[in-house]
matplotlib code that plots the C-alpha trace (Angstrom):
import matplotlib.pyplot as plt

x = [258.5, 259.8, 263.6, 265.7, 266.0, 262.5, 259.5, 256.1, 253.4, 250.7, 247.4, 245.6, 242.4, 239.6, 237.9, 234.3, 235.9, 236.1, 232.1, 231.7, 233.3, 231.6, 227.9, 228.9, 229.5, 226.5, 224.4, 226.9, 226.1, 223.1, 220.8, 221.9, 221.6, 217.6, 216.7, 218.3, 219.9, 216.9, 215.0, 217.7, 215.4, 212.6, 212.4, 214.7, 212.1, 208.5, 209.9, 211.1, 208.0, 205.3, 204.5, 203.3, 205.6, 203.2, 202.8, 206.2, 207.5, 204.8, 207.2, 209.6, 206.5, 206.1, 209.7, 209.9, 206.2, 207.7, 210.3, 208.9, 206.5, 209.6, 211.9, 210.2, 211.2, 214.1, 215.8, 214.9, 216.7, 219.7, 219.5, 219.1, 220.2, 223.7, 225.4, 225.7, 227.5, 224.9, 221.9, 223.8, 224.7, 220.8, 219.8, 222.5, 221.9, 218.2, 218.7, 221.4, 219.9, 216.3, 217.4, 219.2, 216.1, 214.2, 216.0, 213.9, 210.2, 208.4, 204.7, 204.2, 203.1, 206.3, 208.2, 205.9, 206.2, 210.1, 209.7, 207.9, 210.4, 213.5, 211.9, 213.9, 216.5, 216.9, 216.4, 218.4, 221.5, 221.5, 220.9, 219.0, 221.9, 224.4, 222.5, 222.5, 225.9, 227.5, 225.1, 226.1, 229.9, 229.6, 229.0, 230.8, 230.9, 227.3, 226.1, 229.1, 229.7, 226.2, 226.1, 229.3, 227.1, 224.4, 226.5, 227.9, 223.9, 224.7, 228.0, 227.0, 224.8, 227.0, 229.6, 227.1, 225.1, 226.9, 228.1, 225.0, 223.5, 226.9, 225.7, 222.1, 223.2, 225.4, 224.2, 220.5, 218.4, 218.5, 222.7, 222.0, 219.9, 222.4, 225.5, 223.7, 222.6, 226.1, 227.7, 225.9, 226.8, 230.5, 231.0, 228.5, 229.4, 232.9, 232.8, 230.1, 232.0, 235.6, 233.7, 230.2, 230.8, 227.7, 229.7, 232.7, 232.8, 232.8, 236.8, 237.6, 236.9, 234.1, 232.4, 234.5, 233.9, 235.5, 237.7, 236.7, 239.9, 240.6, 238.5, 239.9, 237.6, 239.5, 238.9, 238.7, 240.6, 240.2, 243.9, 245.2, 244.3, 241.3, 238.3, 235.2, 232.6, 229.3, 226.6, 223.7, 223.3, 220.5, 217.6, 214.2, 213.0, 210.7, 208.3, 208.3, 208.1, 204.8, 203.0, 204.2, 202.0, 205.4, 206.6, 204.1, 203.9, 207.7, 206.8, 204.0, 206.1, 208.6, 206.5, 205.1, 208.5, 209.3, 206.3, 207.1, 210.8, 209.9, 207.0, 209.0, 212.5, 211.0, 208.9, 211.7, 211.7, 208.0, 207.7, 210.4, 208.4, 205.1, 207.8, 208.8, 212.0, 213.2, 213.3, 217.2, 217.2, 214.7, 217.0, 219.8, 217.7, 217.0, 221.1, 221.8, 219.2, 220.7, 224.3, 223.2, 221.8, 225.6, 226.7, 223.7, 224.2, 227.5, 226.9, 223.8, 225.7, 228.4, 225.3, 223.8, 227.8, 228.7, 225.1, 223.3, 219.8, 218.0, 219.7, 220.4, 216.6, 216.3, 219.0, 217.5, 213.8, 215.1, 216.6, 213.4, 211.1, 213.4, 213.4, 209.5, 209.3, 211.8, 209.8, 207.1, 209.5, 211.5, 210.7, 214.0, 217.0, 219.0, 216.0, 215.5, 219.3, 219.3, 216.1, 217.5, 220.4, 218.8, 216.1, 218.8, 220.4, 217.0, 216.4, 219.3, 216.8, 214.9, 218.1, 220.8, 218.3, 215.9, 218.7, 220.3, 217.0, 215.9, 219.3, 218.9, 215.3, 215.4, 218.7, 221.1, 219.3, 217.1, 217.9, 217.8, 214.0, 213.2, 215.2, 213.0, 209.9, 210.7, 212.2, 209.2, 208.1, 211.4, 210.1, 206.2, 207.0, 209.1, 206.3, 203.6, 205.0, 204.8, 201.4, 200.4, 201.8, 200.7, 197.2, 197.5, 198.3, 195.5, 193.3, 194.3, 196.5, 199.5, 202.3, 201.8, 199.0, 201.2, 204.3, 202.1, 200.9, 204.2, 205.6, 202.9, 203.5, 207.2, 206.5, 204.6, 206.7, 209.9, 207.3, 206.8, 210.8, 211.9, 209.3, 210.1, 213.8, 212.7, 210.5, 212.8, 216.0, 214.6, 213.0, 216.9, 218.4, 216.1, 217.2, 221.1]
y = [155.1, 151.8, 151.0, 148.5, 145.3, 145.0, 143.4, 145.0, 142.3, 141.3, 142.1, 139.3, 137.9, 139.5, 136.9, 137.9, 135.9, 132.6, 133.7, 133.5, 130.0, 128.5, 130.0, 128.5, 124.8, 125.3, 125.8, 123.1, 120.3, 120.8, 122.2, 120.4, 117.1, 118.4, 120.3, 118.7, 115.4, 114.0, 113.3, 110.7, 108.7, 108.8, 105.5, 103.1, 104.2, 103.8, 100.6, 98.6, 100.0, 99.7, 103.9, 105.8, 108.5, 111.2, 110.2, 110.1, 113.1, 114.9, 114.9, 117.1, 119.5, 118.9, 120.0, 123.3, 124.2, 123.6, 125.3, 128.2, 128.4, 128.2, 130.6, 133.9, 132.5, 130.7, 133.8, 135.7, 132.8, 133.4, 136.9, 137.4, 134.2, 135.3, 131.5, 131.8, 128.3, 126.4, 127.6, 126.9, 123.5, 122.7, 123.1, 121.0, 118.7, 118.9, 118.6, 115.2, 113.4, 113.9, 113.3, 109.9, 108.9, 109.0, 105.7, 103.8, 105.4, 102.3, 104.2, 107.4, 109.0, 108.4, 109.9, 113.2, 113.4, 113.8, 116.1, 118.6, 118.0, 118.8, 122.0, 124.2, 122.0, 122.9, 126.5, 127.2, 125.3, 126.6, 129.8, 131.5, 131.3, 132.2, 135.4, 136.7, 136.6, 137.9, 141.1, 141.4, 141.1, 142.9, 146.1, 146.7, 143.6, 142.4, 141.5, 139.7, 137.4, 136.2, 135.0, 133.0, 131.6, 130.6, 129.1, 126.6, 125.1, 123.8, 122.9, 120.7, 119.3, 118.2, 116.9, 114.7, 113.7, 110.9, 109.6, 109.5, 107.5, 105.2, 104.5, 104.3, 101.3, 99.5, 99.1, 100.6, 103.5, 103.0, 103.9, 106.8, 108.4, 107.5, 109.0, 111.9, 112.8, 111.9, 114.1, 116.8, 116.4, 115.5, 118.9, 121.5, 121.1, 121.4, 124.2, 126.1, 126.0, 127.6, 130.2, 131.1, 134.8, 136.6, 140.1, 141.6, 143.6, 139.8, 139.7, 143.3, 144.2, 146.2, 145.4, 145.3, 148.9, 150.5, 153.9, 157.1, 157.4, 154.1, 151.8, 148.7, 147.1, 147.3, 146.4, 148.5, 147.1, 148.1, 149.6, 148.4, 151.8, 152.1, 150.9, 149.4, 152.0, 151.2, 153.1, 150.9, 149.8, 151.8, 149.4, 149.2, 146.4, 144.2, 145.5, 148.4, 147.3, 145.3, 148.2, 149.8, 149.3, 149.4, 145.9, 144.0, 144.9, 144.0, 140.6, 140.2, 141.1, 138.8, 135.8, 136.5, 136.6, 133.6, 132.0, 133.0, 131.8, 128.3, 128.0, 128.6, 127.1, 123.4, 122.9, 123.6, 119.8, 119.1, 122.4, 121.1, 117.7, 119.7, 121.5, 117.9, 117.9, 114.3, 113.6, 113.7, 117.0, 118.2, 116.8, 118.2, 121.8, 121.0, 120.8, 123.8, 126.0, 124.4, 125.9, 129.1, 129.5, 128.9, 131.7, 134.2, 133.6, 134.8, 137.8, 139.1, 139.6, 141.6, 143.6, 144.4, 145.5, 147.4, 149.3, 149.5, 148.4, 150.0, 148.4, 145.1, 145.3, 146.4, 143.7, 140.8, 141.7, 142.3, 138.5, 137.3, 138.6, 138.1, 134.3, 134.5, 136.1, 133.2, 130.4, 131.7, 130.9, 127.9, 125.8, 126.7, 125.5, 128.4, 129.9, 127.4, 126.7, 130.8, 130.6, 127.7, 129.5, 132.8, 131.0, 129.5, 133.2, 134.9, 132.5, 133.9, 136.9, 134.4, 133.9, 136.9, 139.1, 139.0, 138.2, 141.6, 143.6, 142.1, 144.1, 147.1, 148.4, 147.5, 147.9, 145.8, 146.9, 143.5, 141.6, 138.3, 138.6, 140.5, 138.0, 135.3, 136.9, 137.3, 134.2, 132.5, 134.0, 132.0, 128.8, 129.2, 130.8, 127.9, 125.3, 127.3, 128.6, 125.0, 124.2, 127.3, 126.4, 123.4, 124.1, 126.6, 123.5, 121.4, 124.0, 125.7, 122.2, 124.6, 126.2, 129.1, 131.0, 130.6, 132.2, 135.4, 135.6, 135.5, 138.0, 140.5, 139.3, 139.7, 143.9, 144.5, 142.9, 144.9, 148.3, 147.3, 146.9, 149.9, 152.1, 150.5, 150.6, 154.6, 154.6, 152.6, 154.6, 157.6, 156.4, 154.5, 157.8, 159.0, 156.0, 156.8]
z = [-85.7, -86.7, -85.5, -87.6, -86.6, -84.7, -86.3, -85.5, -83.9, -86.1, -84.3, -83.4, -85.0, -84.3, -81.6, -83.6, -86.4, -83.9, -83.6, -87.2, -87.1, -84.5, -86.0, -89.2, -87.2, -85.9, -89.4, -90.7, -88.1, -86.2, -89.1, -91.9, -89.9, -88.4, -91.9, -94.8, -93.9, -92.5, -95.4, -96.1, -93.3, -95.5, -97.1, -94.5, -92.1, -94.0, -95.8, -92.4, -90.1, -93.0, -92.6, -95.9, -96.3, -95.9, -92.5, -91.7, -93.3, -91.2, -89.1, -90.6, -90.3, -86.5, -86.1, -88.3, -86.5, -83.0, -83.5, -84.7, -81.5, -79.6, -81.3, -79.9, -76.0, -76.9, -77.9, -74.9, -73.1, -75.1, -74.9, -71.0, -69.6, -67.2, -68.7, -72.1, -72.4, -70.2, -72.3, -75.5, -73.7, -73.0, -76.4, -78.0, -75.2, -76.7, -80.3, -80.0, -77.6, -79.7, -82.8, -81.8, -80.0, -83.3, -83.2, -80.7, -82.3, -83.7, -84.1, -85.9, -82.9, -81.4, -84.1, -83.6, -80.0, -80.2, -83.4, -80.9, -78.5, -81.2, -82.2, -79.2, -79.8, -83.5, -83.5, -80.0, -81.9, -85.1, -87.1, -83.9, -82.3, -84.5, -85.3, -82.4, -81.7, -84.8, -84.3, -81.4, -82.3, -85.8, -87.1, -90.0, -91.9, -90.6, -93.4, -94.8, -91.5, -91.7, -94.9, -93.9, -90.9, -93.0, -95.7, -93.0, -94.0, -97.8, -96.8, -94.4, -95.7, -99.4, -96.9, -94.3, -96.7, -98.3, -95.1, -93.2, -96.6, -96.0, -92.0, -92.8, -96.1, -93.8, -90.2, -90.7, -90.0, -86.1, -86.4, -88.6, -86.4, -83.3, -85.4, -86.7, -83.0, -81.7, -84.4, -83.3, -79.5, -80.4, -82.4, -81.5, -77.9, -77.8, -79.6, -77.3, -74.1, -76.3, -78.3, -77.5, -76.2, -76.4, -76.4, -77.3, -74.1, -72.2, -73.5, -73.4, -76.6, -78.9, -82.1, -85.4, -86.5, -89.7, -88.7, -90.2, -91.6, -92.9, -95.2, -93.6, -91.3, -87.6, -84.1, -80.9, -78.3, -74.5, -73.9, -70.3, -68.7, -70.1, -70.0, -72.0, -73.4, -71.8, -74.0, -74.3, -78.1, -79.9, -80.8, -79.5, -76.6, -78.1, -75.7, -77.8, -81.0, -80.3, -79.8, -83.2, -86.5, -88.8, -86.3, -87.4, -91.2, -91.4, -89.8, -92.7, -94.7, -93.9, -93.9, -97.5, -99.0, -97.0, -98.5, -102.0, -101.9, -99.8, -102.8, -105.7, -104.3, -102.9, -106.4, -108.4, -109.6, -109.7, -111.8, -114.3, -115.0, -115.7, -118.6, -119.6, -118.9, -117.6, -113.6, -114.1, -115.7, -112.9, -110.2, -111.5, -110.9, -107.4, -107.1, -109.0, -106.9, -104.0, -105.4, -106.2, -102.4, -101.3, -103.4, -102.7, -99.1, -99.5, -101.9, -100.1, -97.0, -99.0, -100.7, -97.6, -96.0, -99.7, -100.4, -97.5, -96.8, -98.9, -102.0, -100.6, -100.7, -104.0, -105.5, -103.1, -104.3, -107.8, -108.3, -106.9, -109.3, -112.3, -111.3, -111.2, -115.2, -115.6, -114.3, -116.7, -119.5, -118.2, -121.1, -122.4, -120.8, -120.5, -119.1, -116.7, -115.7, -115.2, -112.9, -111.1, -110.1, -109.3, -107.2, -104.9, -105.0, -104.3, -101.2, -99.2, -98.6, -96.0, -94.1, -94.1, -95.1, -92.5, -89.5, -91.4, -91.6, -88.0, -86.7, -89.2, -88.8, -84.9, -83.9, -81.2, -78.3, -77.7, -80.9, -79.8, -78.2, -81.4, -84.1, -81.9, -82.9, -86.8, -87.0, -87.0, -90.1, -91.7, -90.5, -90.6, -94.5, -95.9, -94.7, -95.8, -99.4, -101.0, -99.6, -101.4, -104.8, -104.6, -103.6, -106.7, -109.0, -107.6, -108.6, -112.1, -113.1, -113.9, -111.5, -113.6, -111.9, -108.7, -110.3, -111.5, -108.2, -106.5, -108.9, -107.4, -103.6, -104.6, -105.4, -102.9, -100.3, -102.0, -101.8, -98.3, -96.8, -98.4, -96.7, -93.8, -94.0, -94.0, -91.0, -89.0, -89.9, -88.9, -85.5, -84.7, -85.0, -81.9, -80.0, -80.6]

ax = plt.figure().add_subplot(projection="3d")
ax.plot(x, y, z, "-o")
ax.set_aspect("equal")
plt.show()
């Protein structure tokens, strides 16, 4: 009953909120600087050591590969390892110190030596990382926290972008690299040793859960007499899931719509000159995509929370093949502004939906050893997807062939998740 006179306390935030925060710092500082920012090195670095940019953009190759051979035992260090902070503190360590040393390569094969080196780095101190926490703090609302965390990605990079270009044009490439990689020290770290929690039951707490009576998402706290439930999270071990058929479609699966979006998303402007269109039209597509990517990461999330699974599938699949029938009649301009954005949208499906799926099919259980694995097909997909549409062009002399084709892919990987959302929903009830 409330009394006259006395104000009820406001509960306090919800500490998997913090989590949210300090994934999306991570996405917004340490990837955008290793992913997106560093093409802004590109000609500072060929022009004043005499490299063609082929060779030196290889390196941006060298980095996504590495860390995609890493990711599978980096996240059975972040899973497992008893100090959360000092792992977390390695990696950053990693990533910083290897992307400022980029400043003292003077020969090519310097410059691919570190990028090897980054590649645990990078993935321990970005989106590997945030993923496994917020499934591990959410449950209601999943789907809708990490599309915040992976939205800290195209925000970072609009807001470091320019000021990187600013270091790089006034004191040279050498500083940009040393401010980037101090940038990432100066924020990422910090932040780790105030909010990286790997559980809610490390502060007395449990997942944010909704109540069966109440539509508002709530949060369990552990009263003082009480004490923290300790059932085991239903899931599979990874050790498991290798031995299982379904596993291993869902990873092929995942890499072919990884390959499809990285093909159709990073030719977006070469496609748009092969229309005609002008190179700033075609720029100003790249930019648009890249805005529509902020907003699907955003609404997927909320899908996935709002529908379920299964339709998040359907809607996420859906937008992709729509922006394929699109591409194959982008030579008008709403047609093309409307694929642009829908691209970017569609893309989203590489990021929250396969951290999202990674915890739905399989579960809490060993997610960050199993989130490891499948995250490779994220970074092994987005490299391979333009080689293939370009290799497509080289042949034919038209993106067009490539676009039909990924329509198809684009079915039967949609065919393919929602069996398998099926098959795995009925093998996690066994588990719980």
């Amino acid at each position: 009953m409330n009394h006259p006179g006395k104000t009820q306390k406001k509960p306090p935030l919800f500490f998997g909120w913090w989590i949210v925060f300090f994934g999306f710092m991570l996405m917004a500082v340490s990837f955008s600087i290793i992913m997106s920012c560093h093409s802004l090195f590109v000609l500072p670095v060929t022009e004043a050591l005499g490299f063609e940019r082929g060779e030196f953009t290889l390196t941006f190759t060298l980095v996504g590969l590495s860390a995609a051979a890493s990711s599978a035992w980096v996240g059975r260090i972040l899973s497992r390892s008893r100090h959360l902070k000092r792992s977390l503190t390695l990696f950053i360590l990693l990533a910083g110190l290897a992307f400022a040393s980029f400043s003292f390569a003077r020969a090519t094969w310097q410059f691919y030596l570190i990028a090897i080196l980054l590649g645990p780095g990078f993935v321990g101190s970005s989106n590997l990382a945030g993923s496994l926490l917020v499934n591990h703090w959410f449950i209601d609302r999943r789907g809708f926290a990490l599309g915040l965390v992976a939205a800290g990605s195209g925000i970072g990079t609009a807001l470091l972008s320019p000021m990187i270009s600013g270091v790089i044009s006034g004191w040279g490439w050498q500083a940009g690299y040393w401010v980037s990689g101090g940038l990432i020290l100066m924020v990422c770290l910090p932040l780790t040793w105030r909010f990286a929690v790997r559980s809610p039951e490390e502060k007395g707490l449990s997942p944010l859960v909704k109540r069966p009576s109440d539509a508002a998402a709530t949060v369990k706290t552990v009263e003082a007499a009480g004490s923290i439930a300790t059932e085991a999270p239903a899931g599979f071990m990874l050790s498991e899931l290798k031995v299982m058929p379904a596993f291993w479609m869902f990873f092929i699966t995942m890499f072919f719509l990884c390959v499809v979006i990285g093909g159709s998303q990073l030719t977006i402007a070469a496609y748009m000159l092969e229309l005609g269109y002008s190179a700033e039209f075609s720029a100003l597509m790249f930019s648009v995509q890249a805005l529509g990517m902020l907003v699907g990461k955003l609404s997927l999330g909320a899908f996935f929370d709002r529908f379920g699974a299964r339709r998040g599938i359907l809607i996420g699949i859906s937008a992709l093949m729509v922006t394929m029938v699109g591409y194959l009649n982008a030579s008008a301009v709403v047609v093309a502004v409307g694929a642009s954005v829908l691209v970017g949208m569609a893309a989203s499906m590489s990021t929250v939906g396969n951290a999202y799926l990674t915890g739905s099919f399989f579960g809490s259980k060993d997610f960050g050893n199993v989130y490891g694995l499948v995250n490779i097909t994220m970074m092994t997909g987005a490299t391979t997807g333009p080689l293939v549409t370009n290799l497509i062009y080289d042949q034919t002399g038209s993106y067009a062939f490539a676009w039909v084709g990924f329509l198809v892919l684009t079915g039967l990987c949609g065919l393919s998740l929602v069996w398998l959302q099926s098959v795995f929903f009925k093998r996690l009830l066994k588990t719980a």
